[in-house]
ROSE-4610 file (N, C-alpha, C; in Angstrom, 1 decimal, always signed):
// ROSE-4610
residu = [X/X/X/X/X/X/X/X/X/X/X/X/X/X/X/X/X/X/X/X/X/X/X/X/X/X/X/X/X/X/X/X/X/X/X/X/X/X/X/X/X/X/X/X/X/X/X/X/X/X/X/X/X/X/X/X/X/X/X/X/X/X/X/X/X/X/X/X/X/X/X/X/X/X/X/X/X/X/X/X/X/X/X/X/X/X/X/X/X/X/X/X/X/X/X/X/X/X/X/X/X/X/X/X/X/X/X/X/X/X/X/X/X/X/X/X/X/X/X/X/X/X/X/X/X/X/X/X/X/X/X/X/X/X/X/X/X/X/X/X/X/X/X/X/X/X/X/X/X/X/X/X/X/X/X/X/X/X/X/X/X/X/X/X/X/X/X/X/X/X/X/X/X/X/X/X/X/X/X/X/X/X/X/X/X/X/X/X/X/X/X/X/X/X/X/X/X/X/X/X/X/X/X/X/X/X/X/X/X/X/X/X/X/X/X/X/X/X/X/X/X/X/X/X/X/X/X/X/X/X/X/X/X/X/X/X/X/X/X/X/X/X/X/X/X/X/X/X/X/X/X/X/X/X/X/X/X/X/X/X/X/X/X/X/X/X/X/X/X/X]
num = [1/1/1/2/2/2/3/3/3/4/4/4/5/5/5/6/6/6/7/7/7/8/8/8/9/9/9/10/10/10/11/11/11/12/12/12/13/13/13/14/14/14/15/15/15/16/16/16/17/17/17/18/18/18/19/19/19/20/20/20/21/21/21/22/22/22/23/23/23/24/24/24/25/25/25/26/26/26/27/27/27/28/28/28/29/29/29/30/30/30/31/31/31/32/32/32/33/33/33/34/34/34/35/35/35/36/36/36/37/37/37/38/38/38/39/39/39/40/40/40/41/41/41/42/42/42/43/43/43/44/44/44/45/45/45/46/46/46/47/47/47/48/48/48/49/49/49/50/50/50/51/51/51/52/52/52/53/53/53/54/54/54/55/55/55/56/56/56/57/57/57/58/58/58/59/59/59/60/60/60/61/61/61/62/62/62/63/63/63/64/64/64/65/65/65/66/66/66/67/67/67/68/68/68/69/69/69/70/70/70/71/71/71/72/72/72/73/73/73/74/74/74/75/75/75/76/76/76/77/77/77/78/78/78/79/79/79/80/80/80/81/81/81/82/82/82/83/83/83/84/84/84/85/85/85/86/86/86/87/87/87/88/88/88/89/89/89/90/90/90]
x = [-8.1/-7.8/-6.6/-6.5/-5.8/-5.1/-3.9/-3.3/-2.3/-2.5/-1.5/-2.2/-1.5/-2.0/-0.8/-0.7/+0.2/+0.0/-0.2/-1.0/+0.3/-0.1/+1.1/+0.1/+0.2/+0.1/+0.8/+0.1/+0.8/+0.7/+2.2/+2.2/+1.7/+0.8/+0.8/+2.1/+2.1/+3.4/+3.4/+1.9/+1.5/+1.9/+1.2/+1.7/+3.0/+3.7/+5.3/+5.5/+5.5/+6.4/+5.7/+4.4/+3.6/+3.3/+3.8/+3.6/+2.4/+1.0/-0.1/-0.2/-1.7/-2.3/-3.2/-3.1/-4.2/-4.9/-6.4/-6.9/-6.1/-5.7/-5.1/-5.5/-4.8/-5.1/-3.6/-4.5/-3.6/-3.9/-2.6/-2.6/-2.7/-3.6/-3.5/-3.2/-2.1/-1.3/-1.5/-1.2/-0.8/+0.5/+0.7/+2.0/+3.3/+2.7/+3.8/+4.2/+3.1/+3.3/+1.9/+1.4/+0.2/-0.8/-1.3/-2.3/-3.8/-4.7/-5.8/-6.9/-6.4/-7.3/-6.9/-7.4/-7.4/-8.2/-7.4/-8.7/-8.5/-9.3/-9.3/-10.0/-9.6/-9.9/-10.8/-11.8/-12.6/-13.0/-11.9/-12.5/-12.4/-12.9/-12.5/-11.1/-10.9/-9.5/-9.4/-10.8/-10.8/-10.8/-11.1/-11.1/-9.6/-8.9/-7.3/-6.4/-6.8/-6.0/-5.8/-7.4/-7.7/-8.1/-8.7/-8.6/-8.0/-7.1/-6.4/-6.4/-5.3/-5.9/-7.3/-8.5/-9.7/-10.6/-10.2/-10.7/-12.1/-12.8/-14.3/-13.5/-13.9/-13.1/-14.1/-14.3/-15.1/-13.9/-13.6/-12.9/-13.5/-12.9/-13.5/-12.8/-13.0/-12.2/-12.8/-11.8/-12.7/-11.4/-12.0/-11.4/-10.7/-9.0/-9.6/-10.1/-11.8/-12.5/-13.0/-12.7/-13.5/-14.7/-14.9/-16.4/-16.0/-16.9/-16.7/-16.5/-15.7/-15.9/-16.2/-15.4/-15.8/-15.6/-16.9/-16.9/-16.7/-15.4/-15.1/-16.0/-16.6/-17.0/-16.4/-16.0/-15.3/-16.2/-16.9/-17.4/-16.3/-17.0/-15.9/-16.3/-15.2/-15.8/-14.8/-14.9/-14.2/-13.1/-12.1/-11.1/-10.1/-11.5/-10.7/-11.4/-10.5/-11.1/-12.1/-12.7/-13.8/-15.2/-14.4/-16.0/-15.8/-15.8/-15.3/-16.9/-18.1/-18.9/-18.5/-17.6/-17.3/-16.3/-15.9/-14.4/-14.4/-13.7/-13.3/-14.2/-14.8/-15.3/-15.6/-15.3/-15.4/-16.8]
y = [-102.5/-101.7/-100.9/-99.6/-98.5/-98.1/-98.6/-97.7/-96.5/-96.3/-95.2/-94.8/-93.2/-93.2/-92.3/-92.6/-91.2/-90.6/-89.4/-88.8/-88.2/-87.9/-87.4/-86.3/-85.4/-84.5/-84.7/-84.9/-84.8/-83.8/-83.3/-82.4/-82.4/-81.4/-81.0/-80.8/-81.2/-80.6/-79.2/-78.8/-77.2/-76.2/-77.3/-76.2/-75.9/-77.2/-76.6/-75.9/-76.1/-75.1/-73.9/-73.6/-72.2/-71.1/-72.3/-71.7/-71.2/-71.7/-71.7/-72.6/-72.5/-73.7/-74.2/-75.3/-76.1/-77.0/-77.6/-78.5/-79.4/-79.4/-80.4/-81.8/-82.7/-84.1/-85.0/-86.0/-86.4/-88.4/-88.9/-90.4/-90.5/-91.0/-91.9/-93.2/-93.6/-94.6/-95.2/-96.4/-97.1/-97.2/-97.7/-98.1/-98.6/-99.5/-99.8/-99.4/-98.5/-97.1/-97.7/-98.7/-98.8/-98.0/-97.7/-96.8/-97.0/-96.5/-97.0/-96.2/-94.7/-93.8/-93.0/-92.1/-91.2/-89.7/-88.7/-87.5/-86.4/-85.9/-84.5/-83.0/-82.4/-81.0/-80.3/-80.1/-79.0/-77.8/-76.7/-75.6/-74.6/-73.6/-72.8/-71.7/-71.6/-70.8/-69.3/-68.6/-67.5/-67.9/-69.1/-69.2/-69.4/-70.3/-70.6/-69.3/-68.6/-67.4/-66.1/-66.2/-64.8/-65.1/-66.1/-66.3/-67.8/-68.1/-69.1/-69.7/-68.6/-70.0/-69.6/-69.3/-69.0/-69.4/-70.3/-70.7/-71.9/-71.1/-72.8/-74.1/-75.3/-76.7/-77.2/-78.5/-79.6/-80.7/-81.7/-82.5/-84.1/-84.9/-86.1/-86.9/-88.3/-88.9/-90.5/-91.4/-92.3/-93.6/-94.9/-95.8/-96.3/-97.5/-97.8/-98.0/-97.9/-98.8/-97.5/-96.2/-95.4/-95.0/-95.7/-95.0/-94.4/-93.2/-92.1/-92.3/-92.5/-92.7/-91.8/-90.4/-89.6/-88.2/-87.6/-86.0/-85.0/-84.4/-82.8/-81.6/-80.4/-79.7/-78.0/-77.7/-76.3/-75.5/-74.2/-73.0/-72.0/-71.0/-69.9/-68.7/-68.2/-68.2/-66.9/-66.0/-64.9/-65.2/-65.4/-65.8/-63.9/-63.7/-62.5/-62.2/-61.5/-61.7/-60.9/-60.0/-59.2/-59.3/-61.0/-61.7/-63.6/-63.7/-65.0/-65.8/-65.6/-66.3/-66.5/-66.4/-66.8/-67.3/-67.9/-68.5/-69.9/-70.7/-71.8/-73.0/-73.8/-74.7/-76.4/-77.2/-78.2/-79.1]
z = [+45.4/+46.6/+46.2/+46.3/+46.3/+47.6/+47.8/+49.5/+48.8/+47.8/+47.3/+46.1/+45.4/+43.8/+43.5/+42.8/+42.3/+40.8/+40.9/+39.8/+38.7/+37.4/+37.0/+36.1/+35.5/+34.4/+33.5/+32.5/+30.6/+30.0/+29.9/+28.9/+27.4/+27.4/+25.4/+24.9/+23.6/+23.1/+22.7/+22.6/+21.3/+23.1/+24.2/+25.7/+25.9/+25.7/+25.8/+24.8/+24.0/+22.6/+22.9/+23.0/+22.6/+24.3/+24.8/+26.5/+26.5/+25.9/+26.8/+27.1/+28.0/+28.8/+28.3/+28.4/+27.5/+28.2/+28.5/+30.0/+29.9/+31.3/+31.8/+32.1/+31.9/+31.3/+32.4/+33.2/+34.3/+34.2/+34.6/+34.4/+36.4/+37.0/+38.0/+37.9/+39.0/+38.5/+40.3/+40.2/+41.8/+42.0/+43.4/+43.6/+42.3/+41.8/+41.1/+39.5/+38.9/+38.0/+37.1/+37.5/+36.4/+36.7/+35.4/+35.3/+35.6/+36.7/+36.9/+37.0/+36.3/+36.3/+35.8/+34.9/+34.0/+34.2/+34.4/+34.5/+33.3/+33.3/+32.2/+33.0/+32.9/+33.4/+32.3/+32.2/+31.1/+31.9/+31.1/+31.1/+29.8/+29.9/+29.0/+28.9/+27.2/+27.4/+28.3/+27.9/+29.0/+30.3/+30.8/+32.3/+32.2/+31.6/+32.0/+31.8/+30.8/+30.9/+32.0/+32.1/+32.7/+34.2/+34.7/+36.2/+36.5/+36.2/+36.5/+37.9/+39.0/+40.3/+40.8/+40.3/+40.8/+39.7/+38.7/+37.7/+38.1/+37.2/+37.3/+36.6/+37.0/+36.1/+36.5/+35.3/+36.5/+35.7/+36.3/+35.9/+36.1/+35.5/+35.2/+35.3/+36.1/+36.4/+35.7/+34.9/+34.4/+34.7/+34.7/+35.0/+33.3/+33.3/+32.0/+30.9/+31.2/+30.0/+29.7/+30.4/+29.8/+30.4/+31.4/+32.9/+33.2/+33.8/+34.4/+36.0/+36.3/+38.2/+39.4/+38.8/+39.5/+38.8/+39.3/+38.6/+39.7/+39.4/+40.9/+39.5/+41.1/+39.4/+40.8/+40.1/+40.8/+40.4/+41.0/+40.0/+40.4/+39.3/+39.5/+40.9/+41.8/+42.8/+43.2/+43.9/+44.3/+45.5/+45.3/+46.4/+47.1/+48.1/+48.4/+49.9/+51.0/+52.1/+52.3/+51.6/+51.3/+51.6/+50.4/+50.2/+50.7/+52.1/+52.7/+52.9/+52.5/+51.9/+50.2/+49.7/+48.3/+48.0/+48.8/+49.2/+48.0/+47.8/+46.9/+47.5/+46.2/+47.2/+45.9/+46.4/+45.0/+45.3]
């Protein structure tokens, strides 16, 4: 049972030094800092570069052993009031 999680992001070292973005890779943790889930973000470098907060990701969320527990899958999607049938959606 989870009443809390607190997620963190880990930095690449080649991200800091080279200031790109590289997929993002996150530790879920519980209340008391242990780790009980693991996610990874897969996308491509033209999506992180070039449409970033409107980027496709699907990310993956896996327990310890390495199960997949849960999959978010974003598409890429036009965020403009134009087109509000194409709004953001996971």
């Amino acid at each position: 049972q989870l009443d809390q999680i607190i997620i963190h992001q880990q930095v690449e070292l080649l991200e800091a030094i080279l200031g790109t973005e590289t997929s993002s890779k996150y530790e879920i943790k519980n209340h008391l800092g242990q780790r009980v889930y693991f996610a990874v973000e897969e996308n491509g470098c033209f999506d992180r570069k070039l449409c970033s907060p409107i980027r496709s990701f699907t990310i993956r969320i896996a327990d310890n052993a390495g199960r997949e527990v849960i999959r978010v899958i974003r598409p890429l999607r036009c965020n403009s009031c134009c087109f509000p049938c194409f709004l953001q959606e996971v």
